[in-house]
C-alpha angles and dihedrals in degrees: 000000000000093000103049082048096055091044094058088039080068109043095260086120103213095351113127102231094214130037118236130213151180115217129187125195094261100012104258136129105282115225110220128220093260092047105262129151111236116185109211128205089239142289134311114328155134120321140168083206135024117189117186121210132223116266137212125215141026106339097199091066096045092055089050094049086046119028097150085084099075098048093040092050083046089060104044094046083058096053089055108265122144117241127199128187117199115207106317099357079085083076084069095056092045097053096055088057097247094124100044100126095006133098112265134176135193139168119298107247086061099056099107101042091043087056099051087046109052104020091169090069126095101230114198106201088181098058135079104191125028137188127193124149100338085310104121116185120195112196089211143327100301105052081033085065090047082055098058097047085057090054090057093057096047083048106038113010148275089274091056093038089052098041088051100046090049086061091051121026095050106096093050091052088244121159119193112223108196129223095022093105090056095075089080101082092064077059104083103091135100114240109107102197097057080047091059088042094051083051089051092048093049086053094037106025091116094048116095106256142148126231090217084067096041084052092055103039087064098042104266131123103229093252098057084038094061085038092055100039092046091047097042092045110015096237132096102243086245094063096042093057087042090062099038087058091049094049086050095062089038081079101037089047097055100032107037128040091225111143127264091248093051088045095053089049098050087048087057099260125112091189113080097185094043074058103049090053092041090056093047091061092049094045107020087233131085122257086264097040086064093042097061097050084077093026103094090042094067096036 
């Protein structure tokens, strides 16, 4: 869908703009768990993308009958290419090595056995999606679906990422909310407790609070708080839960018809026009100029 929609997005008519396959390690049919024939494109190869699907059965012996995986996952993710990994198709990923140091997520029955055996990862057994240097992890079919859609955006755009997941997210009562994946990737430190404090943002960040409090409340004086948080992320704490709250209405803008000024308030800020100001010099476009990117799409 996304495809055909970017194609026509770009003047090809009909004509699908990327080419979709299915791979399998040696190029074979691939013959499923419920015994279904599955024809593949061809064997290991280039990608922009690589999504893994879940398996079924005893993975030591997979990786045994198929070891080419892992090298061939370490080298892509090194050229560049995102790599997902839906339910347990994130063993895969582990496995090569990709996750050590780094947030991951599978499904839930998996918890345990994913822990024992990657005890380098740092399994989020909260979380349904995950990011972390180009590494996205998707706990089952549901949130992988909210992944994809992500990925649409990051590939084709925020107009062909809204308009698909209007097709199919509908009947579920799903809205899509750009850019909130991509916090991942600040992600990739190891202080644990500004990692704690940039989960609680992402559940608070539209309460009234003081980062003087947050600071204290996990044993910091407010000084070594805004140090360690610029040094572990990048960003000063203001401007990541600036951004966390603008990427918030993002979402709300383009997928619901709520007001400017309710839309400020649910983000954290009283002051729609403070907001309004505040989203221009995050986007480079008003409140309503954003909107109406997405406005006749809905109409």
């Amino acid at each position: 869908m996304a495809s055909l929609r970017f194609g026509k997005l770009q003047g090809q008519g009909l004509t699908p703009a990327f080419e979709t396959r299915l791979v399998s390690p040696d190029g074979q049919p691939v013959q499923s768990f419920s015994d279904v024939r599955l024809p593949v494109d061809g064997d290991l190869d280039q990608a922009d993308i690589i999504i893994l699907p879940a398996f079924w059965g005893d993975f030591d012996a997979l990786n045994a009958r198929y070891p080419q995986v892992s090298e061939w996952l370490r080298q892509r993710h090194a050229a560049g290419t995102a790599i997902c990994g839906e339910a347990t198709g994130v063993f895969w990923m582990a496995q090569a090595g990709l996750l050590d140091g780094k947030e991951a997520t599978t499904y839930w029955r998996f918890f345990r056995e994913f822990a024992e055996r990657f005890p380098n990862v740092l399994l989020n057994q909260e979380k349904h999606l995950s990011d972390a240097d180009n590494l996205y992890c998707a706990g089952g079919v549901t949130s992988a679906c909210d992944l994809y859609i992500y990925l649409i955006e990051r590939f084709c755009g925020a107009n062909v990422a809204q308009a698909v997941a209007r097709d199919i997210l509908y009947e579920v009562q799903r809205n899509y909310i750009p850019g909130r994946i991509g916090f991942g990737g600040q992600k990739l430190h190891h202080d644990m407790t500004i990692l704690q404090i940039q989960q609680w943002l992402e559940e608070h960040f539209a309460d009234k609070f003081r980062f003087e409090d947050v600071a204290r409340e996990h044993g910091m004086s407010i000084r070594n708080f805004m140090r360690r948080f610029q040094a572990a992320t990048g960003d000063k704490p203001l401007h990541y839960l600036q951004r966390l709250r603008i990427e918030t209405a993002k979402g709300l803008l383009s997928a619901t018809r709520k007001s400017i000024k309710t839309i400020s308030y649910e983000v954290g800020y009283d002051d729609a026009s403070f907001f309004a100001r505040l989203f221009r010099q995050h986007t480079q476009l008003s409140p309503n100029q954003y909107r109406r990117q997405f406005q006749h799409k809905r109409d």
